[in-house]
Phi, psi and omega in degrees: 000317184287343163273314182282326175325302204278310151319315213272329185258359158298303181311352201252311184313317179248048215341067157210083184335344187296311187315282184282016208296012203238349184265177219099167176275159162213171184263212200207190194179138197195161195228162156192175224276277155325321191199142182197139189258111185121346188214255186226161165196219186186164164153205230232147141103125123201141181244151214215122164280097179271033185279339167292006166188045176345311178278347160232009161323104190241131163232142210271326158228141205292123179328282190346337193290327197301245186081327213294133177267141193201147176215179192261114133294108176269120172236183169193180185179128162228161198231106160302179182270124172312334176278019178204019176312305184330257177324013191073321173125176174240026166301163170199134158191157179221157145277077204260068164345301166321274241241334175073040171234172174208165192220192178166135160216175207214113170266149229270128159307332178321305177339330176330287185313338194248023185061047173229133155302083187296352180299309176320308193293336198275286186339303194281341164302296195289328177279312184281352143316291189311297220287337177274346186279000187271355192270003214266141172292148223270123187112305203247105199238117177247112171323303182325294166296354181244008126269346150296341215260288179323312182287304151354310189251020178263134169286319161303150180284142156159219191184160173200177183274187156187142167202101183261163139222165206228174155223126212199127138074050173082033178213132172271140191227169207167118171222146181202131198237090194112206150248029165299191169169184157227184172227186191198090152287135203220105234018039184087351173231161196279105161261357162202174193190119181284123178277171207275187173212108179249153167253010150180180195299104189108349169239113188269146166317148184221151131290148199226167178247028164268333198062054177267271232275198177308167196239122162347302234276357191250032176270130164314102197246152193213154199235104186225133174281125117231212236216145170323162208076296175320133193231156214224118162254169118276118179182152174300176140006266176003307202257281219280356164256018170248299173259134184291147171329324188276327168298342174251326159340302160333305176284315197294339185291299179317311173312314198288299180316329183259010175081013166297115174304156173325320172288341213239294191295342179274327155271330160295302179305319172297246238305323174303329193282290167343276168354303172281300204294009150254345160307143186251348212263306149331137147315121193232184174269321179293347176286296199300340171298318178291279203310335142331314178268353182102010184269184191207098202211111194255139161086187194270197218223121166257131268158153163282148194221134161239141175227139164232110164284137158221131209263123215259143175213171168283000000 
């Protein structure tokens, strides 16, 4: 953290972002039959205690509406950063049917510099993500207590991003820690979008494995209804510091129309996210970030990208 702090406030004294234009986080990916972590898997239930973060708790409708049995059709797709294909990239994500949750985390690329693979730490938060949320009792799933748990038993050296999110009775439960997230379209337009939580521009909250960084309990948690139709993106940096809300909206409206399943959309959206982040010529959210910040900064961000589509049906 005290290395992107430091870098992240040279570049801006001299104001130009090109020099590290490769650091950020990424995830991780790992397989098994039912639920398998880094790519998809699948499962049922979940109710989220939110009393470890009462105050970030965002609820979007009132519960009562839910009940509904409804479950996630899940695909996913990653584009590692071409400069880290070799290694797999330092993206994680799992998919669980059983439980009807999926994750994704994005390891701080800084790790590099010191000879560490940050991927290994995203891998191993997310199989130990997977593996607490299958302890959860069936029905009542508290995200929270199941990334605490995951950060408690991961081991690797490195840092990450989290963004778990579960479906449970017509209710998306959801903790997101940094600046991976998801977003949730809904009658063809982004009706909700988890925001990112940086303590400044380009350095995001991390779980770290000195216990320097952030803590579980300070990841956002949020309770949103929704309804057959609605497609739940999930995905790192990588896609959301590339593409505008409308841009991924897009696609999932063209994806819908031509009858694509979930996995067919999650690559056209990972390869449209690519895309911009080697265009230089274009406006990005991440550009539009810099210069917020005070940076002098063109084009997209090139990154590891991970998308996990899920199409919410009865």
């Amino acid at each position: 953290m005290l290395y992107q702090y430091f870098t992240t406030n040279v570049a801006k004294r001299r104001g130009d972002l090109n020099q590290y234009k490769g650091i950020g986080l990424e995830t991780f990916r790992n397989l098994s039959q039912e639920c398998f972590s880094s790519g998809t898997a699948s499962a049922s239930n979940v109710s989220s205690d939110n009393s470890k973060g009462t105050e970030q708790v965002v609820d979007v409708v009132d519960s009562s509406e839910a009940k509904i049995p409804l479950k996630l059709n899940s695909g996913s797709f990653y584009l590692p950063h071409p400069a880290k294909a070799k290694t797999g990239g330092e993206d994680a994500h799992f998919i669980c049917t059983l439980t009807q949750a999926t994750g994704v985390a994005d390891g701080v690329g800084g790790w590099a510099d010191l000879g560490i693979d940050a991927g290994l730490y995203a891998r191993e938060l997310m199989s130990h993500s997977l593996a607490a949320i299958q302890e959860e009792p069936k029905g009542s799933i508290d995200l929270i207590r199941a990334l605490e748990k995951a950060y408690v038993r991961t081991k690797a050296k490195g840092s990450s991003t989290a963004c778990i999110v579960s479906l449970t009775d017509g209710v998306l439960y959801a903790v997101n820690l940094g600046d991976s997230g998801f977003m949730l379209v809904k009658d063809g337009c982004a009706a909700f979008k988890s925001p990112a939580q940086q303590h400044g521009f380009n350095f995001p909250y991390q779980l770290d494995c000195n216990n320097a960084g952030d803590s579980p309990s300070s990841a956002m948690v949020f309770k949103i209804i929704v309804a057959p139709g609605d497609v739940l993106i999930v995905g790192t940096d990588g896609l959301f510091d590339n593409l505008y809300d409308e841009d991924i909206s897009g696609v999932v409206i063209q994806a819908m129309e031509a009858g694509l399943g979930p996995q067919m959309t999650a690559q056209k959206i990972a390869e449209l996210a690519q895309q911009r982040a080697m265009d230089h010529t274009k406006s990005s959210p991440f550009s539009d970030g810099a210069r917020e910040a005070g940076f002098e900064y063109h084009g997209g961000k090139l990154d590891d990208i991970t998308v996990v589509v899920s199409y919410i049906t009865e």
